[in-house]
Residue frames as a rotation matrix with the C-alpha (Angstrom) as fourth column:
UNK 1
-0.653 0.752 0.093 -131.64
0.716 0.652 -0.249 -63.69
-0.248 -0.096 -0.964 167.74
UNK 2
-0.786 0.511 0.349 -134.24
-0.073 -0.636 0.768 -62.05
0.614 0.578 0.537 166.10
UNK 3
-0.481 0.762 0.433 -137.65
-0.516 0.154 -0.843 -60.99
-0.709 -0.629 0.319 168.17
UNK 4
-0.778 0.423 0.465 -140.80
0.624 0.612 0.486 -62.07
-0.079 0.668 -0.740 166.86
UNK 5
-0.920 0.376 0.112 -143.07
-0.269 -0.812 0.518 -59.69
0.286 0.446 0.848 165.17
UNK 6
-0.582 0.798 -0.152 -147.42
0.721 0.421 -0.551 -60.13
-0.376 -0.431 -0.820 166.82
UNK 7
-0.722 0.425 0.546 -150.06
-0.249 -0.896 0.368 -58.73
0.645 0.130 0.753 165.45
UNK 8
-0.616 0.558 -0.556 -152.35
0.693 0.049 -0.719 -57.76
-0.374 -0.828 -0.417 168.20
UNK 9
-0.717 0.285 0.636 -155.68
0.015 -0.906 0.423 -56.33
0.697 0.313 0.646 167.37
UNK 10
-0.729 0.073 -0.681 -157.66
0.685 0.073 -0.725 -54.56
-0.003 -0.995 -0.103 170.11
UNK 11
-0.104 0.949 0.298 -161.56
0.747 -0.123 0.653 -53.23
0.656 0.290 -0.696 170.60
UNK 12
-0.991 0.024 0.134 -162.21
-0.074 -0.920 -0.386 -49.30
0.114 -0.392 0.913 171.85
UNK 13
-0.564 0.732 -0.383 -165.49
0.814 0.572 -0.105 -50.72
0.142 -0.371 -0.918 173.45
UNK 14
-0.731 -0.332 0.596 -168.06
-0.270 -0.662 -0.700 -48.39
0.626 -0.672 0.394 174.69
UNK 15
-0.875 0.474 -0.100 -170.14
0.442 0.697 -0.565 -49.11
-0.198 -0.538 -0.819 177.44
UNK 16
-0.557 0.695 0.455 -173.60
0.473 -0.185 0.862 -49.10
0.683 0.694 -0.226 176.64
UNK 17
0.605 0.564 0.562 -175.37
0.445 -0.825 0.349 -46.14
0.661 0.040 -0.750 177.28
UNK 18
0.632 -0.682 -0.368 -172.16
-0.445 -0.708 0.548 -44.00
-0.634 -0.182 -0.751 177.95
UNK 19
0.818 -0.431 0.382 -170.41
0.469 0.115 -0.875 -43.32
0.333 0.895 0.297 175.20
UNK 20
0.759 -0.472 0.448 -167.97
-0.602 -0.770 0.210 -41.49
0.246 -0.429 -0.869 177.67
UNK 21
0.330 -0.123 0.936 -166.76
-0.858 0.373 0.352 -44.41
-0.393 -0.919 0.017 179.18
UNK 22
0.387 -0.228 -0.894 -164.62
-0.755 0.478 -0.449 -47.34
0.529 0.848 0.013 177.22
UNK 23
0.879 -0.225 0.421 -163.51
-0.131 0.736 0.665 -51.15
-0.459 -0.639 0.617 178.76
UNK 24
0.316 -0.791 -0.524 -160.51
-0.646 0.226 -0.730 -52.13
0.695 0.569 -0.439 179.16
UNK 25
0.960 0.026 -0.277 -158.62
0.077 0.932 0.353 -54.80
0.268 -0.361 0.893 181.07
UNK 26
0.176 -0.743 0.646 -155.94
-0.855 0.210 0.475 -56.20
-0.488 -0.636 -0.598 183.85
UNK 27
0.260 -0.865 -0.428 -153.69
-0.855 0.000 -0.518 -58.38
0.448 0.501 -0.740 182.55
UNK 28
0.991 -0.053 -0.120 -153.37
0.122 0.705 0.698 -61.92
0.048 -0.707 0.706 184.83
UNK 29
0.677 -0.693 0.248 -150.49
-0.662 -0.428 0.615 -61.81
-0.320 -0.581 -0.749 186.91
UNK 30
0.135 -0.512 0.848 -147.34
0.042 0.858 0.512 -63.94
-0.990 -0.034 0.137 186.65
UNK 31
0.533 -0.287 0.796 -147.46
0.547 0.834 -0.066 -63.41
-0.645 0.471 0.602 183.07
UNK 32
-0.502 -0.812 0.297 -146.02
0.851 -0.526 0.001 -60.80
0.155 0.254 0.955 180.41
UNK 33
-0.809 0.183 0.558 -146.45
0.022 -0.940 0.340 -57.86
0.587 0.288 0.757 181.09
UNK 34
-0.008 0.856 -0.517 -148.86
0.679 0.384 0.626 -58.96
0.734 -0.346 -0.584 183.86
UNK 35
-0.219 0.295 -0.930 -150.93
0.892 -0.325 -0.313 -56.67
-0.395 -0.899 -0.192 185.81
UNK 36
-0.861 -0.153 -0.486 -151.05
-0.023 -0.941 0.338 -53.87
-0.509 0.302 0.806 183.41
UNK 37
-0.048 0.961 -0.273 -153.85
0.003 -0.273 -0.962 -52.39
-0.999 -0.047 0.011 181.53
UNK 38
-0.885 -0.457 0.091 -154.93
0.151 -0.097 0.984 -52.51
-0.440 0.884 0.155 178.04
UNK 39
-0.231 0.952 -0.200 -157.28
-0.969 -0.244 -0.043 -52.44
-0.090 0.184 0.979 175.49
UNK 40
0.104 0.029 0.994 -159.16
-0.127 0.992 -0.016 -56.12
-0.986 -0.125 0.107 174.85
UNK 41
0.714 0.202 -0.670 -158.47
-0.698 0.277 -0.660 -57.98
0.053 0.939 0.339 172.05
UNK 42
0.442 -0.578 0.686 -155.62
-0.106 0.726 0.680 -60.46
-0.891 -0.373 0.259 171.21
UNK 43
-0.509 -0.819 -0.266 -153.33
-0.396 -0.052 0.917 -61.79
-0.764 0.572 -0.298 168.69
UNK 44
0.520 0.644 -0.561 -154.10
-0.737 0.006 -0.676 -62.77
-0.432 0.765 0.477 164.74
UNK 45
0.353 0.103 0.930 -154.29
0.139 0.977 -0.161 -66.38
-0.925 0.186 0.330 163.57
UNK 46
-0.855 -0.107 -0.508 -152.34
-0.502 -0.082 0.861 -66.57
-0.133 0.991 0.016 160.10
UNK 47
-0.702 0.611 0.366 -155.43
0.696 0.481 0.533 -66.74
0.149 0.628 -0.763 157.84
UNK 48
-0.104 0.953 -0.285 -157.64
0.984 0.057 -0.167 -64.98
-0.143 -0.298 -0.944 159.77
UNK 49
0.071 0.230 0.971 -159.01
0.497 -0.852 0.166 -61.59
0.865 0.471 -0.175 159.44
UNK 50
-0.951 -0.027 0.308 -158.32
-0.229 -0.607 -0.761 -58.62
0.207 -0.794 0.571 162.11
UNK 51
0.142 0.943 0.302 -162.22
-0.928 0.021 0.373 -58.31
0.345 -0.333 0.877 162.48
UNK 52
0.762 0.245 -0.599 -162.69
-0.115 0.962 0.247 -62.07
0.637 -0.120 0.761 162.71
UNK 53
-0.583 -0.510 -0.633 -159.35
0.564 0.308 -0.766 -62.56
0.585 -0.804 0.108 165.25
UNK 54
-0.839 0.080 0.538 -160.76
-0.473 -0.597 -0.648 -59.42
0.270 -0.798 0.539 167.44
UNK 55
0.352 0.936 0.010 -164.63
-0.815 0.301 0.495 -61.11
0.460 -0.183 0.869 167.54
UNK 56
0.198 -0.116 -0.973 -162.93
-0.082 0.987 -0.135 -64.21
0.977 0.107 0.186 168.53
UNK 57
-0.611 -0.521 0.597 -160.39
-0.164 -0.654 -0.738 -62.32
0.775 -0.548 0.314 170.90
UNK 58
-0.788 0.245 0.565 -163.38
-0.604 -0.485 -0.632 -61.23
0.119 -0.839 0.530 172.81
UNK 59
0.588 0.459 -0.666 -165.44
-0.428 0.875 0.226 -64.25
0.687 0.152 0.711 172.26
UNK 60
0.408 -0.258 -0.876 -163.16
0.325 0.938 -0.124 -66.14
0.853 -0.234 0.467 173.99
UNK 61
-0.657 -0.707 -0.260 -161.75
0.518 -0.174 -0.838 -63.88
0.547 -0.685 0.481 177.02
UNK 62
-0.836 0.445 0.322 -164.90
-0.131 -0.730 0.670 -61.99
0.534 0.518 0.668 177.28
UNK 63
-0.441 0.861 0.254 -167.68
0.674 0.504 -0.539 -64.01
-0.593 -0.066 -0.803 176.80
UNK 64
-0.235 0.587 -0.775 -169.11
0.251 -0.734 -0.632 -61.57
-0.939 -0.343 0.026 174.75
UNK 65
0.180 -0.010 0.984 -170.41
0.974 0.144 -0.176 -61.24
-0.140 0.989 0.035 170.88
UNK 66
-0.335 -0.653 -0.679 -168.60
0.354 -0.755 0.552 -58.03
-0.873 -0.056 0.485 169.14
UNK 67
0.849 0.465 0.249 -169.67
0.453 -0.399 -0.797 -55.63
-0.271 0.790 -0.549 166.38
UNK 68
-0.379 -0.903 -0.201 -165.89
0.691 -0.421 0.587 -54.84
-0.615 0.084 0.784 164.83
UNK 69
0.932 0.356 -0.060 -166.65
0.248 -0.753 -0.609 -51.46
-0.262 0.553 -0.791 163.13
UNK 70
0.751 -0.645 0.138 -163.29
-0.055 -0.270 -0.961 -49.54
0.658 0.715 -0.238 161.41
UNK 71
0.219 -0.939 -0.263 -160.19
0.866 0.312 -0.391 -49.05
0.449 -0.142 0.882 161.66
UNK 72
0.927 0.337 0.165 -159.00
0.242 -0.872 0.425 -46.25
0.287 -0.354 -0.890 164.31
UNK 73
0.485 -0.874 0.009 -154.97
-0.836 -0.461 0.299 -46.68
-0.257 -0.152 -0.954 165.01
UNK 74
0.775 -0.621 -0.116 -152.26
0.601 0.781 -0.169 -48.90
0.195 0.062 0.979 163.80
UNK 75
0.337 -0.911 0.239 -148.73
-0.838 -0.406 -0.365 -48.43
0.429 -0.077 -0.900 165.15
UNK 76
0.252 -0.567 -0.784 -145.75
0.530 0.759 -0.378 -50.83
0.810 -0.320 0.492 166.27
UNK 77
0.753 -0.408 0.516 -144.18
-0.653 -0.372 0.660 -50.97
-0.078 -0.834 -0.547 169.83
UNK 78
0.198 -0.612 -0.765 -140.91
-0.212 0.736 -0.644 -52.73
0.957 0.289 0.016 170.41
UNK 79
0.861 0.122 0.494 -141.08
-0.505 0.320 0.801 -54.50
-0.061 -0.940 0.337 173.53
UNK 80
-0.422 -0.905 0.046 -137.00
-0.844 0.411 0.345 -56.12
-0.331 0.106 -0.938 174.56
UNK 81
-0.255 0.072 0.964 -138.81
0.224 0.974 -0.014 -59.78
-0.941 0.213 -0.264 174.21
UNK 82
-0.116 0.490 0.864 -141.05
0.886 0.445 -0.133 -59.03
-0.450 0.750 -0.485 171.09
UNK 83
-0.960 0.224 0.169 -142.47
-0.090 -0.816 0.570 -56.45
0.266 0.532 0.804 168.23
UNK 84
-0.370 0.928 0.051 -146.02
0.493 0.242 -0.836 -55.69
-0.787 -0.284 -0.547 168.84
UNK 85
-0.886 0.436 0.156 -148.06
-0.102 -0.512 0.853 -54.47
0.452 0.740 0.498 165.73
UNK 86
-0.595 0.791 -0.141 -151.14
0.457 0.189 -0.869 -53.37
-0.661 -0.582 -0.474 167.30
UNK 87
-0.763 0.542 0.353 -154.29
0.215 -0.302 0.929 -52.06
0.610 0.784 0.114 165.32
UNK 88
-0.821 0.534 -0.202 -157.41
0.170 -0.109 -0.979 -50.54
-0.545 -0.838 -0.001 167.49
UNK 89
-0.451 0.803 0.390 -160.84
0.555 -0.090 0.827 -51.10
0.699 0.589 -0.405 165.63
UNK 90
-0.467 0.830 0.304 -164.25
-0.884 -0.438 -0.163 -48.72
-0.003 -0.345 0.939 166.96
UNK 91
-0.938 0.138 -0.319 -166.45
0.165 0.985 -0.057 -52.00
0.306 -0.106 -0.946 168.57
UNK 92
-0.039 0.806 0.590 -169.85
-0.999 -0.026 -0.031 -52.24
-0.010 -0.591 0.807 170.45
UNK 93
-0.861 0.224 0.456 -171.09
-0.099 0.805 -0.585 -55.00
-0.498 -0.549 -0.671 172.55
UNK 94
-0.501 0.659 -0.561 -173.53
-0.443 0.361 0.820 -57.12
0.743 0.660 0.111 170.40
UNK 95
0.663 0.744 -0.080 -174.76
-0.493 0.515 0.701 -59.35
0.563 -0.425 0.709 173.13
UNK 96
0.312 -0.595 -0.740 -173.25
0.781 0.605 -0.157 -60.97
0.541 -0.529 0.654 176.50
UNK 97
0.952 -0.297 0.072 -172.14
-0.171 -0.325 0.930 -59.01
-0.253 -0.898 -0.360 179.99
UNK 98
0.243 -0.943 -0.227 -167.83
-0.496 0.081 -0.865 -58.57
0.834 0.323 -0.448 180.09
UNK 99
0.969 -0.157 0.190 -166.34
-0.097 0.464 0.880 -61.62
-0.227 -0.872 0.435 182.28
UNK 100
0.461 -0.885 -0.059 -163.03
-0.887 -0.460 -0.043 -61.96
0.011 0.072 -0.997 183.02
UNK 101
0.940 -0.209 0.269 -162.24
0.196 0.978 0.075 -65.51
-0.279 -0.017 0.960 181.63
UNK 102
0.577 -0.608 0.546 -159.12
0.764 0.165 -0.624 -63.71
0.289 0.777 0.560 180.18
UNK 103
-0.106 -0.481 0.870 -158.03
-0.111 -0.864 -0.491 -60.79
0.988 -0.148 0.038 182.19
UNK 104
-0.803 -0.127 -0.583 -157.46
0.578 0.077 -0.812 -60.10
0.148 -0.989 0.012 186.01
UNK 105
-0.425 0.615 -0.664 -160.14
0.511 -0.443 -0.737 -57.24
-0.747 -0.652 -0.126 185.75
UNK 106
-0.477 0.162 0.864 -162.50
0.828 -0.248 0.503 -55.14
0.295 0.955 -0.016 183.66
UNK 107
-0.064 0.738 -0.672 -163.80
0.504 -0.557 -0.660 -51.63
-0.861 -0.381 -0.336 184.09
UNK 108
0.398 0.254 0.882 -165.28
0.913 -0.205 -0.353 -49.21
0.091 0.945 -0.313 182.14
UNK 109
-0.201 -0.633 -0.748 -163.19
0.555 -0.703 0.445 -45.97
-0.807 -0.325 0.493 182.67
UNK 110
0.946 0.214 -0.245 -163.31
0.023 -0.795 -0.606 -42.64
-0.324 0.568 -0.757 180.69
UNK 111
0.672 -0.700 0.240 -160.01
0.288 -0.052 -0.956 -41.59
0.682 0.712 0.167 178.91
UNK 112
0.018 -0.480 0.877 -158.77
-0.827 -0.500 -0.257 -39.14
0.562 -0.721 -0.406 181.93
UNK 113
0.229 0.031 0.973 -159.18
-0.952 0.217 0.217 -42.28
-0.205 -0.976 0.080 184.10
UNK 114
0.949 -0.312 -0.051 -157.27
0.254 0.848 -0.465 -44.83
0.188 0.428 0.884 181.96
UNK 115
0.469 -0.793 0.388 -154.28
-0.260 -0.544 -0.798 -42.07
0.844 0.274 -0.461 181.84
UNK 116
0.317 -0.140 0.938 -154.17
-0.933 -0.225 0.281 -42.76
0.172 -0.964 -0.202 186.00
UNK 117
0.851 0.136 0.506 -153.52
-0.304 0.915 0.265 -46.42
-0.427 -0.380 0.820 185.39
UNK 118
-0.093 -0.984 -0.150 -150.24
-0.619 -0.061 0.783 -48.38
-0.780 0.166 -0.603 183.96
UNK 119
0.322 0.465 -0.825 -150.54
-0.762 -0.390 -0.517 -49.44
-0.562 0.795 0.229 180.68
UNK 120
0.220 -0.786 0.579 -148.90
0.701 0.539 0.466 -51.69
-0.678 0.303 0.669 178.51
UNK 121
-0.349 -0.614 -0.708 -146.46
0.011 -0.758 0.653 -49.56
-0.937 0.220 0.271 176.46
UNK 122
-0.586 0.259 0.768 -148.37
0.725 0.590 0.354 -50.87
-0.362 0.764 -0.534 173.45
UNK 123
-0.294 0.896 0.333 -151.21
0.840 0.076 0.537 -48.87
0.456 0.438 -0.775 174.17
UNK 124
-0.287 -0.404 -0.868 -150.18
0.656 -0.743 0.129 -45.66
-0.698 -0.533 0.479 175.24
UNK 125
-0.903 -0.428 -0.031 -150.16
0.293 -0.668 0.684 -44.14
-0.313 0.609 0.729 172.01
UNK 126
-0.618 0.780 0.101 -153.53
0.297 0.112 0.948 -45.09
0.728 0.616 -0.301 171.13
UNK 127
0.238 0.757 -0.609 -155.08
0.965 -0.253 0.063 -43.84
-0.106 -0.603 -0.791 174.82
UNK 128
-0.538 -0.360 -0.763 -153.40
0.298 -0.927 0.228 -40.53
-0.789 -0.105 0.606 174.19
UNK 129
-0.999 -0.033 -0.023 -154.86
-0.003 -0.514 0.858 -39.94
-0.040 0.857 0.513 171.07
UNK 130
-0.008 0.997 -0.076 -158.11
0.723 0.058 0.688 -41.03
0.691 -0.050 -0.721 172.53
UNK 131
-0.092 -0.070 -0.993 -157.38
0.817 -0.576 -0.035 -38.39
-0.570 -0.814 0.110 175.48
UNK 132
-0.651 -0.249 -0.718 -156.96
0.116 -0.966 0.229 -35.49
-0.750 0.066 0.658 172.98
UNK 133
0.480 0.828 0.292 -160.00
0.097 0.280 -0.955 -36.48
-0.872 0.486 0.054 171.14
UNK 134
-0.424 -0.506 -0.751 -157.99
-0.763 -0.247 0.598 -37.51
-0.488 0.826 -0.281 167.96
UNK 135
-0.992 0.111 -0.055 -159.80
0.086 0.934 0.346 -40.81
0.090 0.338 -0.937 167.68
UNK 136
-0.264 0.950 0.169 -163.46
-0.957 -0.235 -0.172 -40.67
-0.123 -0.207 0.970 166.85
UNK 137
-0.959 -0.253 -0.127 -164.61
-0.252 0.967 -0.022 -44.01
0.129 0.011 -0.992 168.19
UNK 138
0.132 0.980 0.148 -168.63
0.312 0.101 -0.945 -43.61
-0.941 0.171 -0.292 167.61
UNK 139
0.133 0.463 -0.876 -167.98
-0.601 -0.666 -0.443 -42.19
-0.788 0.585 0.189 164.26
């Protein structure tokens, strides 16, 4: 049986006025991978554009209207059920407060205080490389 192959793209938020400080999200429980941490965003509609799935993404789990700005990591995880192609865009919050219609929780956190949390393996690579300041997500 072959897995199946998701692309997942996901928004390196920061919170406004601290650029120090980036949102991410808890997972609801009970499902994969539930309870862990990530970045927000979600999977891509055939047709649709990354930008346009991630605005949706957070449009719909959110509540919240997204500026997608570039492109800042793409890599693949293999997860035993599935493949995950993930992609992490630079974002800002256009308009709307983060609610959790889509996640168990939301904080803003700094890099050093994402590292302290459990992850999905997805998004490991991409918080390290924000930890060692390889990712310039304001630039």
């Amino acid at each position: 049986m072959t897995k199946r192959t998701v692309r997942v793209v996901a928004a390196l938020i920061p919170q406004p006025g601290d650029d120090s400080r980036f949102l991410v999200q808890q997972r609801l429980p009970g499902g994969s991978r539930g309870l862990l941490w990530e970045f927000p965003g979600g999977k891509v509609e055939p047709g649709e554009s990354e930008p346009a799935a991630l605005a949706r993404e957070c449009r719909e789990e959110l509540d919240v209207q997204l500026h997608v700005g570039r492109r800042l990591w793409a890599g693949r995880h293999e997860y035993s059920d599935l493949t995950v192609e993930l992609v992490l865009y630079a974002a800002r919050l256009e308009s709307g407060e983060p609610k959790t219609l889509g996640a168990n929780a939301l904080a803003f956190l700094t890099p050093a205080e994402m590292q302290a949390l459990p992850f999905c393996e997805a998004d490991i690579p991409p918080l390290e490389d924000l930890v060692a300041g390889r990712l310039d997500p304001l630039g």
